[in-house]
C-alpha positions in Angstrom: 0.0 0.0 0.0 1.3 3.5 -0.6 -0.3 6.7 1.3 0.5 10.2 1.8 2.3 11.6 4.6 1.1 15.0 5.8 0.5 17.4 8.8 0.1 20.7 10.4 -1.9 22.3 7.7 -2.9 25.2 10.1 -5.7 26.0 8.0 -6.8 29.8 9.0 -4.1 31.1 9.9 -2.3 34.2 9.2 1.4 35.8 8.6 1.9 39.0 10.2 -2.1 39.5 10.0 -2.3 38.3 6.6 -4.6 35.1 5.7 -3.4 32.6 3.9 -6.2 30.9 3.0 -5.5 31.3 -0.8 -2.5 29.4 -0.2 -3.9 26.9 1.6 -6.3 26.2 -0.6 -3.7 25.6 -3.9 -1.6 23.9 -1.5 -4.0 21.1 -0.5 -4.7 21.1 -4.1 -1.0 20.6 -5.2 -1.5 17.5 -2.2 -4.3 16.0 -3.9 -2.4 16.0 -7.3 0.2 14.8 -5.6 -1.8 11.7 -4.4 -3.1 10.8 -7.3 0.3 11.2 -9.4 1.7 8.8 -6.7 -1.4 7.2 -6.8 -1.8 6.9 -3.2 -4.2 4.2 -1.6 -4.2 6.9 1.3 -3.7 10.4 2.6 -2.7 10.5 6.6 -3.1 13.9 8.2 -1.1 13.9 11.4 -2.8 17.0 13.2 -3.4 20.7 13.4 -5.7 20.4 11.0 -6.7 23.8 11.8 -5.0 27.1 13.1 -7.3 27.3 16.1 -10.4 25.7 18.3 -12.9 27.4 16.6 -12.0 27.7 13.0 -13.2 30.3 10.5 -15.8 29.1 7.9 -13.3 29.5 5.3 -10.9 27.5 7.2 -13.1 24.5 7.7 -14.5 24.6 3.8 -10.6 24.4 2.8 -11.0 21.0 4.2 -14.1 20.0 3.7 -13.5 20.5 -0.6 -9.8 19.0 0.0 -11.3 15.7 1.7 -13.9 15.5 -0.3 -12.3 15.3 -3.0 -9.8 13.0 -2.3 -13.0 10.4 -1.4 -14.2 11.1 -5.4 -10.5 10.1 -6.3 -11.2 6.6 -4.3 -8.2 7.8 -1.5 -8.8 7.1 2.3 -8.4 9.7 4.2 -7.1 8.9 8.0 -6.6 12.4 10.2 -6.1 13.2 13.7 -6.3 16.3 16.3 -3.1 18.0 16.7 -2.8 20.7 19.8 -4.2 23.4 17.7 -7.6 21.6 16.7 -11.0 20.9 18.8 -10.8 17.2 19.2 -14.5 17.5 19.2 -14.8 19.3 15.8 -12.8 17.4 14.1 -15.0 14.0 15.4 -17.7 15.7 14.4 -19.5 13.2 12.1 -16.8 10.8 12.5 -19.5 8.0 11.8 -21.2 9.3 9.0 -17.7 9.9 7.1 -16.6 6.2 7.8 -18.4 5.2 4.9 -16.7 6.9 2.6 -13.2 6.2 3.8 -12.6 9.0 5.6 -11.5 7.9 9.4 -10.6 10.9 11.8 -9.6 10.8 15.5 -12.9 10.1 17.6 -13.6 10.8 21.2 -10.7 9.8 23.5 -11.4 6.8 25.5 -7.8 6.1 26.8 -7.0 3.7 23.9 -5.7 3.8 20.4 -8.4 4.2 17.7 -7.4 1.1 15.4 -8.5 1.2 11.2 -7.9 -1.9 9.1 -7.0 -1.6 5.9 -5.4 -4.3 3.6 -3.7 -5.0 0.1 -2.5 -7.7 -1.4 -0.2 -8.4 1.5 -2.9 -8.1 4.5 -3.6 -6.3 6.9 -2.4 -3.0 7.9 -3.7 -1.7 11.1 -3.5 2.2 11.2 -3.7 3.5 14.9 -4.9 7.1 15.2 -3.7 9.0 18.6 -4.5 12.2 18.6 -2.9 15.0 20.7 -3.2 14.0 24.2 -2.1 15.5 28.1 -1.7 14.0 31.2 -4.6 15.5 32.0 -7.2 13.9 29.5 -5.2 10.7 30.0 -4.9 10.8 33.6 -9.4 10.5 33.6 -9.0 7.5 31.5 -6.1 5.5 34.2 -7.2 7.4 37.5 -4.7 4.7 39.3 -2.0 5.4 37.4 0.9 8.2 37.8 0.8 10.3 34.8 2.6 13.6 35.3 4.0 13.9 31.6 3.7 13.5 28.2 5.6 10.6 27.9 3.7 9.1 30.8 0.7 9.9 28.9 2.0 8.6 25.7 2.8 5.3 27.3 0.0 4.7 29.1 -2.1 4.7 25.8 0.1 3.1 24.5 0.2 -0.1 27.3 -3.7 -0.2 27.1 -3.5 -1.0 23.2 -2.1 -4.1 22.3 -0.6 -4.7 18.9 -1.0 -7.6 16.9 2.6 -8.3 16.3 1.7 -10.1 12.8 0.3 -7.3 10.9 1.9 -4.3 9.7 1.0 -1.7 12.3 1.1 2.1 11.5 0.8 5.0 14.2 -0.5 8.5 13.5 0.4 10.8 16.3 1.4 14.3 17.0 3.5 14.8 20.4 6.7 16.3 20.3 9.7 13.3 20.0 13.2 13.9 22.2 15.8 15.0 19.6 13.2 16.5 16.8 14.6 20.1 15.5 12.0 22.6 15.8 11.2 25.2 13.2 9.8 28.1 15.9 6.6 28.5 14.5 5.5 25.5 17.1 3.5 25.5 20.0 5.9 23.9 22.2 5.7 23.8 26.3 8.5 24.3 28.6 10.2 22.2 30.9 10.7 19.5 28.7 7.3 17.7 30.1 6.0 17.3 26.9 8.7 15.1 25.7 8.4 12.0 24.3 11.0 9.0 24.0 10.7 7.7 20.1 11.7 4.3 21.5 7.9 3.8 22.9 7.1 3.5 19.0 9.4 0.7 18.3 6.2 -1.8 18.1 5.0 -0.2 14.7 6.4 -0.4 11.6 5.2 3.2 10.6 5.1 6.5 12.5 3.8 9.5 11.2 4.4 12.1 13.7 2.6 16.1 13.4 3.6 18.9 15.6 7.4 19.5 14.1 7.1 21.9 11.1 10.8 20.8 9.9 10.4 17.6 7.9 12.6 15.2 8.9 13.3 11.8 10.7 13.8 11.3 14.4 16.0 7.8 15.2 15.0 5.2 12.7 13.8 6.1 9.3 10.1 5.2 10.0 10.0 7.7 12.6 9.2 10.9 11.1 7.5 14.4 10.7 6.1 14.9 7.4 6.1 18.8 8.5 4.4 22.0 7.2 3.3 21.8 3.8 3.7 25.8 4.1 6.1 28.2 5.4 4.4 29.6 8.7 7.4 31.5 10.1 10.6 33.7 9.0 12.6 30.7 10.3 11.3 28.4 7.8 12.7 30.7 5.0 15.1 27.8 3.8 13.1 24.9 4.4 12.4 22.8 1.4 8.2 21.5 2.1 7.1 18.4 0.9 4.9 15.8 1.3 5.9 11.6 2.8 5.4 9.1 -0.1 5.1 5.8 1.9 5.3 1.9 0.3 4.3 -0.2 2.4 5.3 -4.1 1.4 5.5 -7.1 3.2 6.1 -7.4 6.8 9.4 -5.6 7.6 9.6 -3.7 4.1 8.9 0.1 3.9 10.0 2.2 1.3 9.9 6.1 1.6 10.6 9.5 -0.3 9.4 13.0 -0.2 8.1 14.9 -3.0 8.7 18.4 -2.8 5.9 21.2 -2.5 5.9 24.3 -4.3 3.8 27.0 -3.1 1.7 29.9 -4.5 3.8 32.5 -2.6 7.5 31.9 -1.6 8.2 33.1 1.7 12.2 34.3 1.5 14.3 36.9 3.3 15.7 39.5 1.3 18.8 42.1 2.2 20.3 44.2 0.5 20.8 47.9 -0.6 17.7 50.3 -2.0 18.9 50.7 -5.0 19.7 46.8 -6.0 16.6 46.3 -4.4 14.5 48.4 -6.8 16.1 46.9 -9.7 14.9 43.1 -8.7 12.6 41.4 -10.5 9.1 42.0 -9.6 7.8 39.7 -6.8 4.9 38.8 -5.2 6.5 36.6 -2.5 5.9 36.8 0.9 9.1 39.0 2.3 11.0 40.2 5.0 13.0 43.4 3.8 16.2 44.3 5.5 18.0 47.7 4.1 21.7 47.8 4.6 22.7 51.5 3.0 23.4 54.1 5.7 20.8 56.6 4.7 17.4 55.3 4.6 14.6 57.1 2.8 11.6 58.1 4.8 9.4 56.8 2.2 12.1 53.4 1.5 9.3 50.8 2.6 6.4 52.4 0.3 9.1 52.6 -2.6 10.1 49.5 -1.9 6.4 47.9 -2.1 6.1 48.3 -5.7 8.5 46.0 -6.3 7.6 43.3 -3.4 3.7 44.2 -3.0 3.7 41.3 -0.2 6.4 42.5 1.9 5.4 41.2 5.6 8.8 42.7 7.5 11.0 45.6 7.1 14.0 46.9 8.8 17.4 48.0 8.8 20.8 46.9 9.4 23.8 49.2 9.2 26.1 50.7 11.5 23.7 53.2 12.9 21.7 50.1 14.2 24.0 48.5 15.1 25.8 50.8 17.3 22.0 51.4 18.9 21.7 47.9 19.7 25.4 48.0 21.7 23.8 51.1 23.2 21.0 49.0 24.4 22.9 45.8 25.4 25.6 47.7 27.6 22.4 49.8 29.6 21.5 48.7 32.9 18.2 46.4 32.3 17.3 47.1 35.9 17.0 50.8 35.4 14.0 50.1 32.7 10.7 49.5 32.7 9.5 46.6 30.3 7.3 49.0 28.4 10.4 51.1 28.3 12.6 48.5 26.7 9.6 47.1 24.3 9.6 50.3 23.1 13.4 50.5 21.7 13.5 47.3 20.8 10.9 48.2 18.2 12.4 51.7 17.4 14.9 49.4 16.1 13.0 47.5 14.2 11.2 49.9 13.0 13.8 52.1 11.3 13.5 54.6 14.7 9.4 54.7 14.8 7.7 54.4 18.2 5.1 51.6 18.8 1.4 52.6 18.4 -0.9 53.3 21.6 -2.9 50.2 20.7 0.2 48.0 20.6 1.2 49.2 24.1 -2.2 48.6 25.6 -2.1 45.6 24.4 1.6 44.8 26.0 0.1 46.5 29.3 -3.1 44.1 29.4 -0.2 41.1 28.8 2.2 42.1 31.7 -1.1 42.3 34.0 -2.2 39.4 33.1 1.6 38.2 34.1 1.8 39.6 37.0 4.7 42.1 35.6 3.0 45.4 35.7 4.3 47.7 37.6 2.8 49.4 40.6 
């Protein structure tokens, strides 16, 4: 059998406030021709589906069309919850959907969700665990010490047997020890929501969500499909693709990624004004940085009629430079945090000051901290 590795789709979300549903959208679409070029038995979605709890309307017709259509191509769809989604919303139907091939992460009952699928070499049992917390696993096991994600994690895992003879497959999407992050997670601190890889050495599969960074984590059949988008500045250089899986006989799994290419790159560009304004015209998704000494009050208007999707602007040259020695060498201590927000910006910003809404905002934050001051 061959299937379709994917995850964190994110659908509704934005990039420096602007949506990205366009891009979604061709993206799942450049999934789906993917899967039917490969000609895929299966797609597996391996969590945060969507960008939130309570997804736009847009959001949740992106994937309504995207699944949909893969059932009229004949392809089984298995997804799960990821930390981002309403494990309720994505249930949602969960029965009705069945029919048509199209399995997603039910309510959580303490145990693995188990679909069977076969081929001409048997079974293959696809276990769907969706993103779970000590908490939600601790009401399953009320007699059993669950403190972190790996306790969690292991728990589920104990109370779900395999059947050793068949070729088992896990969808999950917890964070594994040693994965590289991208920074546009949601990751916790403390290290509690860790997970030893070596807890998934009973299946012969694992496709993990959560990691944006596609990559493998211990043995080859451990692995993070990642983002099929950009979602951050530090994913400039990431190359996205999607998992192409072969699953043979017992003990045989084949895999290669096929890359992605998106509607609008996301890049970082430097340089000086005047090379700048002589580039080709873009409509890539940028993050500007000027380098010449003398910056034109009007450089980042200019500059948008070449790059009409610029998302970031700043400066670097020595002026900023020697401003940002300034600021490392003051006293902290004889700041407020407002106070130091409020440079950092400036240099950001090529020397503008932050707006009124942007520190009320900042002020309701260090209330809700605790760090307001007096």
């Amino acid at each position: 059998m061959r299937f379709i590795h994917t995850a964190d789709l994110h659908l509704g979300k934005r990039l420096n406030d602007v949506p990205l549903i366009e891009d979604q959208v061709y993206i799942l679409g450049e999934i789906r021709r993917i899967a039917r070029e490969e000609r895929a038995q299966a797609v597996i979605i391996a969590g945060d589906i969507y960008q939130s709890s309570s997804p736009q309307a847009e959001a949740m017709s992106a994937f309504n069309n995207f699944v949909t259509a893969l059932a009229e191509d004949g392809t089984a769809v298995l997804a799960i919850s990821g930390n981002h989604d309403s494990a309720r919303r994505v249930s949602y139907l969960s029965a009705l959907v069945r029919a048509r091939g199209v399995y997603v992460s039910e309510e959580f009952t303490g145990k693995l969700q188990k679909v069977e699928l076969e081929d001409e070499h048997g079974r293959i049992v696809v276990s769907l665990l969706p993103f779970v917390k000590p908490v939600s696993v601790r009401r399953c096991f009320p007699d059993e010490e669950i403190e972190t994600c790996q306790d969690a994690v292991a728990a589920v895992l104990r109370h779900s047997p395999l059947d050793g003879g068949a070729r088992n497959v896990l969808v999950c999407h917890q964070f594994v020890t040693g994965a590289q992050e991208s920074g546009s997670e949601e990751l916790y601190a403390g290290g509690l929501e860790c997970v030893d890889g070596r807890l998934f050495d009973g299946f012969d599969y694992v496709a993990m969500g959560h990691i944006h960074r596609a990559q493998r984590v211990g043995r080859d059949t451990v692995r993070y499909a990642g983002s099929p988008l950009k979602y951050s500045f530090s994913e400039a250089a990431h190359k996205k693709s999607v998992t192409v899986v072969d699953m043979g006989e017992k003990g045989s799994v084949q895999i290669k990624t096929v890359p992605l290419t998106p509607l609008h790159e996301l890049r970082e560009v430097e340089g000086y004004m005047e090379e700048l304004m002589a580039a080709p015209y873009s409509e890539d998704y940028v993050h500007i940085t000027l380098r010449d000494e003398l910056v034109p009050p009007d450089a980042r208007v200019t500059l948008s009629t070449v790059f009409p999707n610029m998302l970031r602007f700043g400066v670097k040259n020595s002026k900023t430079a020697e401003d940002e020695q300034e600021i490392v060498q003051q006293d902290v201590e004889t700041k407020s945090v407002e106070e130091l927000f409020c440079d950092f910006y400036a240099l950001q910003n090529n020397g503008a000051q932050p707006a009124e809404e942007q520190l009320g905002l900042l002020r309701q934050i260090l209330r809700e901290e605790g760090g307001a001051e007096e």
